[in-house]
C-alpha positions in Angstrom: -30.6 10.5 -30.7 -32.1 7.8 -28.6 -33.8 5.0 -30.4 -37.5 4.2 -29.3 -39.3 0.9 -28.2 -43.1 0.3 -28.1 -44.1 -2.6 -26.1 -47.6 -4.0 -25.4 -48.3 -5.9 -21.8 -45.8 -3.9 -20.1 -47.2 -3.9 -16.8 -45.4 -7.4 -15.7 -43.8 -10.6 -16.7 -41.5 -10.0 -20.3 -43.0 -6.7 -20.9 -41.9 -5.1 -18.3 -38.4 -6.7 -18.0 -38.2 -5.4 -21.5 -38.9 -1.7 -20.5 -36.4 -2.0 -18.5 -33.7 -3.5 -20.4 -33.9 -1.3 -23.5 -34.3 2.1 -20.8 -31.2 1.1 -19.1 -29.6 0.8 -22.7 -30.8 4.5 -23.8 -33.8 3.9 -25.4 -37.0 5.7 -25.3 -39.6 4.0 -24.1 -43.6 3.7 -24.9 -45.5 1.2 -22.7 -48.8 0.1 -22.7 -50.8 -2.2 -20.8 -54.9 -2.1 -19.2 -53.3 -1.1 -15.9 -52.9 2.3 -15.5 -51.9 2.8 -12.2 -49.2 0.5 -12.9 -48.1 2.0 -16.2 -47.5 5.0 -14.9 -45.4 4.2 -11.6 -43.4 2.1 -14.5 -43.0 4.7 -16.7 -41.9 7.0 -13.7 -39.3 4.9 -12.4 -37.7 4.2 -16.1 -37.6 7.9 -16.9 -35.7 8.8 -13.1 -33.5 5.8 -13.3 -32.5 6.1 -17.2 -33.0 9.5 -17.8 -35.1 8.4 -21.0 -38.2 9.8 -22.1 -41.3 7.1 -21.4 -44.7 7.4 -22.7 -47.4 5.1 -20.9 -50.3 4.5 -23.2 -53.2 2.7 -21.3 -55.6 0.5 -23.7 -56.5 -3.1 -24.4 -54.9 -4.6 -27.4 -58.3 -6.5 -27.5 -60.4 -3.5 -28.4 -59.8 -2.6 -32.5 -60.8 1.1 -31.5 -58.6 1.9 -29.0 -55.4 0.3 -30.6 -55.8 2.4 -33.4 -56.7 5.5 -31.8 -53.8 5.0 -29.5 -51.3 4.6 -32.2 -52.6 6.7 -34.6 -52.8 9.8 -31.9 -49.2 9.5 -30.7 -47.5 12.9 -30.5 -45.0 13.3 -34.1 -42.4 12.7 -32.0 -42.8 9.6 -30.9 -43.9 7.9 -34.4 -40.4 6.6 -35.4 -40.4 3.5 -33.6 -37.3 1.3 -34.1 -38.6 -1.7 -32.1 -42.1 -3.5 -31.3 -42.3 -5.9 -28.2 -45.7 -7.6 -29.3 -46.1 -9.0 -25.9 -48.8 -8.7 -24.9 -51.0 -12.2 -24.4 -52.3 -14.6 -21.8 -53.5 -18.2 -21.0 -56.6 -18.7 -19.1 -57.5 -22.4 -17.8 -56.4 -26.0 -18.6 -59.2 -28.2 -19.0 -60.0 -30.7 -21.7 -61.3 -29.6 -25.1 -64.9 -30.5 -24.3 -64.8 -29.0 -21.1 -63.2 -25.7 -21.6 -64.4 -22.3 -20.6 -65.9 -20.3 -24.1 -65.2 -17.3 -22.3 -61.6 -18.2 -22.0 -61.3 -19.5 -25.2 -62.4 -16.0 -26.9 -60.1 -14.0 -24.3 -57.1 -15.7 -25.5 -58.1 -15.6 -29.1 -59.2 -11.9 -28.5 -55.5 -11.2 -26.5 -52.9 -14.0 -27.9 -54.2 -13.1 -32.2 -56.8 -10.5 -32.7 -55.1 -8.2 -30.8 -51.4 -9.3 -31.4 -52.1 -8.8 -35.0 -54.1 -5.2 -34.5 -50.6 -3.8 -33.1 -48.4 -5.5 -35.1 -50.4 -3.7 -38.6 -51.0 -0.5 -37.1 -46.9 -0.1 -36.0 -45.3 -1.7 -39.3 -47.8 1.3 -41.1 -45.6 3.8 -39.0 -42.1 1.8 -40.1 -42.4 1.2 -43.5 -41.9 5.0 -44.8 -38.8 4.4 -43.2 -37.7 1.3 -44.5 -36.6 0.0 -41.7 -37.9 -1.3 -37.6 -37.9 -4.6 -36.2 -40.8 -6.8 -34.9 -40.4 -8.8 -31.6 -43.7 -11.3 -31.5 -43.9 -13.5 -28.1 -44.9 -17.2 -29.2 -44.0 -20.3 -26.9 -43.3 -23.5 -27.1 -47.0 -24.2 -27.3 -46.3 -22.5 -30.8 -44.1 -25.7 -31.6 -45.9 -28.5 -30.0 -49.7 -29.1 -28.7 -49.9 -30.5 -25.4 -52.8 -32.5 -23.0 -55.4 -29.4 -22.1 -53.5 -27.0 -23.9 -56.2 -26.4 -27.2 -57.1 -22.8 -27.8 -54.0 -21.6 -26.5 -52.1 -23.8 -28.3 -53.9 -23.0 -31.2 -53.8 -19.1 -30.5 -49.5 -19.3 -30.2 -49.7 -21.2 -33.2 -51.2 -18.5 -35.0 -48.6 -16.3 -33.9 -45.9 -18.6 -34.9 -48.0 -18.6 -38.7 -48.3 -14.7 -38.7 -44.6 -14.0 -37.7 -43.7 -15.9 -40.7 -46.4 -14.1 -43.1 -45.5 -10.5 -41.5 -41.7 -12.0 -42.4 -42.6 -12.1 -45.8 -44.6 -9.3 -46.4 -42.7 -6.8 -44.7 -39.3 -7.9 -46.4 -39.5 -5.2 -48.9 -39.7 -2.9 -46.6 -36.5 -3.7 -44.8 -38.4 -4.4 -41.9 -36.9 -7.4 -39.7 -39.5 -9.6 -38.0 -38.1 -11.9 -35.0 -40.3 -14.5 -32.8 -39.4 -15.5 -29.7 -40.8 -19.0 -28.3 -39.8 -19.0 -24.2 -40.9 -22.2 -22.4 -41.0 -22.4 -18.7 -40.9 -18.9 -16.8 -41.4 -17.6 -13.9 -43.7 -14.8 -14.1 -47.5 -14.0 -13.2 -48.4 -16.6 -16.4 -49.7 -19.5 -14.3 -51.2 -17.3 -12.1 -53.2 -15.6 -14.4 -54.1 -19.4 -16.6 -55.1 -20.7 -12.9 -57.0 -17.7 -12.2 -55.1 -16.9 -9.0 -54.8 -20.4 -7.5 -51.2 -19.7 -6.4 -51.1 -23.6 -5.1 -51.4 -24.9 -8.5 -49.3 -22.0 -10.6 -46.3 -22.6 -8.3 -46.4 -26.6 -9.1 -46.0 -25.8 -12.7 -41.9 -25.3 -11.8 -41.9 -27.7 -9.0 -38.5 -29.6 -9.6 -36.9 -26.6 -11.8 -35.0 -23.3 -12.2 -37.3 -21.9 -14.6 -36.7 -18.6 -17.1 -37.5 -15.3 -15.3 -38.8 -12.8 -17.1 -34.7 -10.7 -17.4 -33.5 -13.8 -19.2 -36.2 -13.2 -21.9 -35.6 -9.4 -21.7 -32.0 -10.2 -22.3 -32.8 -12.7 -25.5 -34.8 -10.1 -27.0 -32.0 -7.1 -26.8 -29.3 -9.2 -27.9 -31.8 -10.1 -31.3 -32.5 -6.4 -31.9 -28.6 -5.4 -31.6 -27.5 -8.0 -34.2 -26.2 -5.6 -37.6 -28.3 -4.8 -40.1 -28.0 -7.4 -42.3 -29.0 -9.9 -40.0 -32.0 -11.1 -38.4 -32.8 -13.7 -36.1 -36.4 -15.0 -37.6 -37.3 -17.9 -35.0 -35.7 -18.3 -31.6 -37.0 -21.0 -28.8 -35.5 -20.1 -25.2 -35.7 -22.6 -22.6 -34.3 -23.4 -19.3 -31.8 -25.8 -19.1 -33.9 -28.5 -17.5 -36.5 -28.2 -20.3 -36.2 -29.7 -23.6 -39.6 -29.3 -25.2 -43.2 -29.5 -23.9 -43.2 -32.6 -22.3 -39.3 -33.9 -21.6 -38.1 -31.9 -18.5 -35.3 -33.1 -15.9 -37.3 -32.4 -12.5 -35.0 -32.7 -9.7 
């Protein structure tokens, strides 16, 4: 029987790496994401090219309501989940503390905690009569370090970083294994989306480097969940190889 995976932000970047890593290694797949169009043309490429069952669940992680109306609806069949890819998160803007955007401050508080910890809840509920599952939460290295015009989302991976570490503890009884993953620099549609589209100023963000692309993350995050059961990876910071931290990089 084929294992299952539920992963949140599926529609690009880790997510959707990930959906395609664990479908190409026989599991079954749930994705979800705000994008339905997407979603689906996802979900119907996994299922032809891995033979593997994909359900595409289309809601915003920010909305309370909807997470739990999603997860507690899903057909009996696709309750056992094995793995969660909490992925699903964002930066939006740059700017100095006292100028920053309030509206981006409560999306990414909204997306990066609120709603990271929403999903994470409502999916260990459906593990824990089973005494066993493992939870993937998507930090950064902003979890580790605060950097120049970084704040709330600093603050917001921070919280992640605190909360995989709780959910650690709390779910140990239950067998359940709780892994975060910290990437730094990676090329996806990140700095797009933090620079609101100003492709100019996302692409200088790895002038001088071979960043991460979203596969090396996908591949990271397979290799934690196929470790035996006796182990478990708890913290895990993935750069690339011309990144040490936040602020050293070798820029050539």
């Amino acid at each position: 029987m084929n294992k299952t995976v539920f992963i949140t932000g599926a529609t690009a970047g880790f997510g959707e790496a990930c959906a395609k890593k664990f479908a190409a290694n026989h599991y079954n797949v749930i994705i979800t994401g705000r994008r339905k169009e997407r979603l689906e043309q996802l979900a119907e490429s996994l299922a032809t090219a891995h033979a593997v069952e994909v359900l595409p669940l289309t809601f915003d992680v920010r909305d309370r309501g909807q997470v739990a109306a999603s997860i507690s609806t899903l057909p009996d069949a696709w309750k056992r989940i094995d793995v969660l890819i909490n992925n699903a998160g964002l930066a939006a803007g740059k700017d100095d503390f006292d100028k920053a955007s309030l509206d981006d401050w409560d999306t990414m508080v909204d997306t990066n905690l609120k709603g990271f910890a929403y999903v994470a809840q409502a999916i260990s509920r459906l593990m824990i009569p089973h005494k066993r599952g493992h939870i993937i939460n998507l930090g950064s290295v902003a979890a580790k370090q605060v950097y120049s015009q970084g704040n709330m989302y600093c603050a917001t991976k921070h919280a992640v970083d605190a909360l995989s570490r709780a959910m650690r503890i709390d779910l140990l009884p239950h067998h359940i294994k709780v892994t975060a993953i910290h990437p730094g620099a990676a090329d996806t549609e990140f700095s797009m989306v933090r620079f609101k589209g100003n492709r100019i100023v996302a692409d200088k963000v790895y002038d001088g480097l071979i960043p991460l692309v979203a596969a090396d993350v996908a591949e990271t995050i397979f290799y934690c969940t196929t470790l035996p059961d006796h182990v478990c990876i708890n913290d895990l910071v993935i750069s690339c190889t011309q990144q040490a931290d936040c602020f050293y990089y070798d820029r050539e």
